[in-house]
C-alpha atoms as one frame of an Amber mdcrd trajectory, in Angstrom:
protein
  -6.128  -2.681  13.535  -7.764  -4.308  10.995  -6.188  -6.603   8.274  -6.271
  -4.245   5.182  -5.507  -0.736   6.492  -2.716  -2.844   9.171  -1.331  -4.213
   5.660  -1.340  -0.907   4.283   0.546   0.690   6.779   2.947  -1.861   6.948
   4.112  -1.350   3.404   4.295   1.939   3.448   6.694   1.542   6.176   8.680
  -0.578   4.969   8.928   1.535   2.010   9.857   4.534   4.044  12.460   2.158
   6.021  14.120   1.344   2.055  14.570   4.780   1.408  11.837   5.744  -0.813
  11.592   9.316  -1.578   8.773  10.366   0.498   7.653  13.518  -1.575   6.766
  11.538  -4.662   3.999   8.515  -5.204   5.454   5.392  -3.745   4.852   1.865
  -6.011   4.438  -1.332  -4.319   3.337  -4.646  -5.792   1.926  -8.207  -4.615
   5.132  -9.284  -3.017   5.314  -6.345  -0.608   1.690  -7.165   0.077   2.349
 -10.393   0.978   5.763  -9.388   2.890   3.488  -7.194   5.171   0.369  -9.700
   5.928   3.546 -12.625   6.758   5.014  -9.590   9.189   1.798  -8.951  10.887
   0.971 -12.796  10.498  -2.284 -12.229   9.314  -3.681 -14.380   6.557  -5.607
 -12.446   3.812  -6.315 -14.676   0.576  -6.199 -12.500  -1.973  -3.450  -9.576
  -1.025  -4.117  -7.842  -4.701  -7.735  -7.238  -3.055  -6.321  -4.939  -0.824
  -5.271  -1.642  -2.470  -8.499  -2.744  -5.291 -10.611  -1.918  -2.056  -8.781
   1.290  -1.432  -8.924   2.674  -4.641 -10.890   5.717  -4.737 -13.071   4.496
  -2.481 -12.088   4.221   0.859  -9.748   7.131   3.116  -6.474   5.305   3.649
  -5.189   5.261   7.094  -4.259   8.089   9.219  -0.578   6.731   9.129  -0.383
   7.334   5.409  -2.548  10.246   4.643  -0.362  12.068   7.072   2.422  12.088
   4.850   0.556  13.418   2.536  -1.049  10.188   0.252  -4.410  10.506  -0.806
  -5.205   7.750  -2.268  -3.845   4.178  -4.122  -3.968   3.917  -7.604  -2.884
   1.250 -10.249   0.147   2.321 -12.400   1.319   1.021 -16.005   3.363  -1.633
 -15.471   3.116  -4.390 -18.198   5.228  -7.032 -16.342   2.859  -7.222 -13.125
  -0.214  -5.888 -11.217   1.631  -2.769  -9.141  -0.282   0.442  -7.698   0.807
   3.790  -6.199   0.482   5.842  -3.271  -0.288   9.448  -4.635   0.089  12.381
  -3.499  -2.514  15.130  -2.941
């Protein structure tokens, strides 16, 4: 798998592993990024690049859209740079 949909995945899981309520939009931010690439011990430079190349433009991976995610988005947060798996 390649290095941005394999970092992707990774976070979502690890989301679903927390807890997180799987029938609403999931948030993540630059440390779960990072979490997942030093898990998969890949080396991507610029982790925020990742869901920035996802957003509305690329399909996410299979492993996420199966739950149900369409797509990443940015969210509101002041304090950092965070973005959202939504739901259809």
């Amino acid at each position: 798998m390649r290095k941005y949909p394999a970092t992707l995945v990774r976070v979502f899981e690890n989301k679903l592993e927390a807890g997180v309520d799987a029938d609403s939009d999931i948030t993540f931010d630059q440390a779960d990024l990072e979490q997942a690439t030093e898990e998969l011990d890949i080396d991507v430079r610029q982790v925020l690049e990742i869901p920035s190349a996802y957003s509305s433009t690329r399909a996410l991976p299979d492993e996420i859209t199966e739950h149900g995610y369409v797509d990443i988005e940015p969210t509101d947060s002041d304090d950092e740079e965070t973005y959202r798996f939504i739901k259809e």
